[in-house]
N, C-alpha and C positions, 0 to 999 in steps of 0.2 A: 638836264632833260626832266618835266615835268613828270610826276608819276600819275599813270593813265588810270581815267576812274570808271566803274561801270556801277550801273543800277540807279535809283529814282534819285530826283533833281531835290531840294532843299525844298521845292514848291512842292512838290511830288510827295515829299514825306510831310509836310506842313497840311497838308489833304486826308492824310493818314490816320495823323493822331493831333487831329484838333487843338488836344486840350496841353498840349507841350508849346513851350517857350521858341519862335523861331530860334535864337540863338541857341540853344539847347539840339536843337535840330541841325544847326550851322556846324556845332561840333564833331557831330556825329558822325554826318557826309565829311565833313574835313580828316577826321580821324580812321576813316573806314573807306580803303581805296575800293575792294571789292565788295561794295554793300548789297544786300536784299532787305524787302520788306523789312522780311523775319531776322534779319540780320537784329537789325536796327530796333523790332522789338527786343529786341535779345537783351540789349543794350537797356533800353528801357526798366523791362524787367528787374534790373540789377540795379540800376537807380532806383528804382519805384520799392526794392527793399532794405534801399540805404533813403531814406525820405525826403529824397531829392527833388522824386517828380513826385507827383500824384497817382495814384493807386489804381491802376487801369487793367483791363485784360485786354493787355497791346497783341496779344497773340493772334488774338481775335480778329482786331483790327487790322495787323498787317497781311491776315486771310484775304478780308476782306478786298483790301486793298490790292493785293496782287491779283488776285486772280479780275477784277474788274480793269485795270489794265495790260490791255491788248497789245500794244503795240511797243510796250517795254521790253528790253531785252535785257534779262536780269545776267550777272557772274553766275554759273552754273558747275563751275568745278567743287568735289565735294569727296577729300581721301574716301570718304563711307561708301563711293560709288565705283573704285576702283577694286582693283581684283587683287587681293593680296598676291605676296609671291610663293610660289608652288613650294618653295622650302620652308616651313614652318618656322623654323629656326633664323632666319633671314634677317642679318641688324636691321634692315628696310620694316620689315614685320613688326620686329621690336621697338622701333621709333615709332610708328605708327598708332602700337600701342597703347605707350608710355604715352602720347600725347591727347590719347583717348582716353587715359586712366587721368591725366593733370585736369583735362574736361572736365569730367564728371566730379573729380574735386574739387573743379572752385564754382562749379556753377552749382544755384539753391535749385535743383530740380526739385526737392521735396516743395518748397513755397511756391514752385510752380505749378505743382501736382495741386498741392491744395487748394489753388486760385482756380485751376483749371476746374477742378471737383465742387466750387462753391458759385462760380462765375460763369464758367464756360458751358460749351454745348457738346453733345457726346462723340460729334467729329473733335472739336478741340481736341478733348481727353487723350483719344485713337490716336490723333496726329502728332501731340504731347509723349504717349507711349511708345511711338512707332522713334521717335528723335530720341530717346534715352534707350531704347532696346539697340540701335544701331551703334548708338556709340558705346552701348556696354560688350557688343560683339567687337567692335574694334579693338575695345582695351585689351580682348582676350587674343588679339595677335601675338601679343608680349607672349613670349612663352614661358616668361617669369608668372603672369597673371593664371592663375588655374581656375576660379571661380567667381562669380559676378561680382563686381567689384558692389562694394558697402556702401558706395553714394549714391549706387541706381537701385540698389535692394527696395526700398523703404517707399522710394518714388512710382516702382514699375505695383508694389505688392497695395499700396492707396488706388493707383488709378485701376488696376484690375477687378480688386475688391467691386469699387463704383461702378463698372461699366457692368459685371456680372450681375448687381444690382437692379443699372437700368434697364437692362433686359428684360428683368422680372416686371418692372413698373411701366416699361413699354405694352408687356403682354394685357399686364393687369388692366388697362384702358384702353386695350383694342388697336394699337396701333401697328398697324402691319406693313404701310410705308416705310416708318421709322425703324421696323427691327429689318425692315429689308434694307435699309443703310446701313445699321449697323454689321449686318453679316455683309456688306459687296465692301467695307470698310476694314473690317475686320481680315477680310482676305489679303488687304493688301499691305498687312504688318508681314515686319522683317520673322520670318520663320519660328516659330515658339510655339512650346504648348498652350501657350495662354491663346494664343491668336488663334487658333485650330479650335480650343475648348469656346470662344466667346462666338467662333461663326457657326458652332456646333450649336450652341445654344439658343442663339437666334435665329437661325434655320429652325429649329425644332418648335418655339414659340411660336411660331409662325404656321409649322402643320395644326397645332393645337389649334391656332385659333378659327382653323378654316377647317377642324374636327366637328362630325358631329355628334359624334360620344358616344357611339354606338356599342365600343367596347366595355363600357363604365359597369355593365350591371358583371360580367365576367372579371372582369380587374377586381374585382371586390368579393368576388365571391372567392377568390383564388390569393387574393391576400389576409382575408378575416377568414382563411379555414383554420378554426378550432386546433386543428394540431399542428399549424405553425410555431415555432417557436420564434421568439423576439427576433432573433438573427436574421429569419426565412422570413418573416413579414416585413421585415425593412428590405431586405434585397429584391423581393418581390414588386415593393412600393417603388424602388428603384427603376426597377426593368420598366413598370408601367409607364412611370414619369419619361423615359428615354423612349418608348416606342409602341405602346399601346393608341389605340384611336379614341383618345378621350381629348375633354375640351381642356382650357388652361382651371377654367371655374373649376373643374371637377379634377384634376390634381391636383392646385390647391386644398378642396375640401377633403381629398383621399391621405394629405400630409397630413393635416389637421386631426382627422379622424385616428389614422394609425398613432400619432402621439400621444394622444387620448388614451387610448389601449393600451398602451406602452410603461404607460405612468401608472395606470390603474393597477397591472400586475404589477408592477413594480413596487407599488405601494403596499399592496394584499400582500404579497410577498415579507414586506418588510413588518407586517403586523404580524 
């Protein structure tokens, strides 16, 4: 009995990713009964960092590609989508794990992170974080596992760094479409504080920019009061940047400003 395949045709993936070898493709479909797109980037991926194929962001492209057709019906089963069992301790739990923790060790999430962060776009990133945060929750079924496994540390603390980044460099150019993807994106990462801090963030970039700073002349008056001490001027600079009616320009200029200050006693201090 033949074993039964699902997801895109050898043409199908040959439309994909151009720049690959049909036979290279031929093996792929032959080797992977239940393929997706992203399957099959996956695959790539892991050639592309043994210098097999050519050096692509296939992540990208199997985005691309999936979502433009319609009328495919991809393998959709996915242990990350099933509901652990209510006994924590459960060998079911514990397999599940264990196979979530051998994941995240043999695959270079980190060279995917970095490809993602030098190549990709900042859904990529999201989508990239959102696939290693689930399967770093899964390793922690194992009830042996107690803390984020060490192959997704390094991958989850790059991509977050970046995307808290972009945030900043979204504001800084006005773009209020782009941070409004990022926070409807951001929501829909698997549960973390990171995920909650990035839609907090871009929600709040977002009031800034549509601030008209009407608080700015009070925010400054009440953080350069003379008998503030360093502590009280930075907590204060804090509160404002979180929830005062100032623009993004002018918290900016108010971080800038308190550092300045900051340094200058610092320095008097030190003479």
């Amino acid at each position: 009995m033949s074993e039964e395949r699902t997801g895109p045709s050898v043409d199908q993936l040959e439309d994909a990713f151009p720049m690959i070898d049909r036979s290279q493709l031929e093996t792929i479909r032959e080797m992977q009964p239940l393929l997706t797109f992203r399957s099959a980037a996956d695959v790539l991926d892991e050639a592309a960092d043994q210098g097999k194929v050519p050096d692509e962001d296939y992540h990208s492209l199997a985005s691309q590609a999936s979502s433009s057709e319609q009328t495919l019906e991809l393998h959709t089963d996915d242990p990350l989508d099933d509901e652990p069992d209510a006994d924590p301790r459960s060998s079911h739990n514990e397999q599940r794990g264990q196979m979530a923790l051998a994941h995240l060790t043999s695959t270079d999430y980190e060279g995917k992170a970095r490809r993602a962060i030098e190549r990709g776009s900042i859904r990529d990133e999201i989508e990239l974080l959102q696939q290693i945060d689930k399967w770093a929750n899964e390793a922690l079924l194992d009830p042996n596992t107690a803390s984020l496994p060490e192959s997704a540390k390094e991958p989850l603390s790059m991509l977050g760094s970046d995307l808290i980044s972009a945030v900043d460099d979204l504001a800084a150019s006005g773009d209020m479409d782009a941070l409004a993807e990022v926070e409807t994106l951001a929501a829909k990462l698997n549960s973390s504080n990171f995920a909650d801090r990035l839609e907090e963030r871009a929600a709040r970039r977002q009031e800034m920019l549509q601030s008209d700073g009407t608080a700015i002349d009070q925010v400054r008056q009440r953080v350069f009061d003379e008998d503030n001490s360093i502590g009280e001027m930075r907590r204060l600079q804090r509160e404002a940047i979180e929830n005062a009616d100032i623009t993004y320009e002018q918290a900016q200029a108010l971080i800038e400003d308190v550092t300045e200050v900051i340094e200058e006693v610092v320095h008097n201090h030190d003479e």
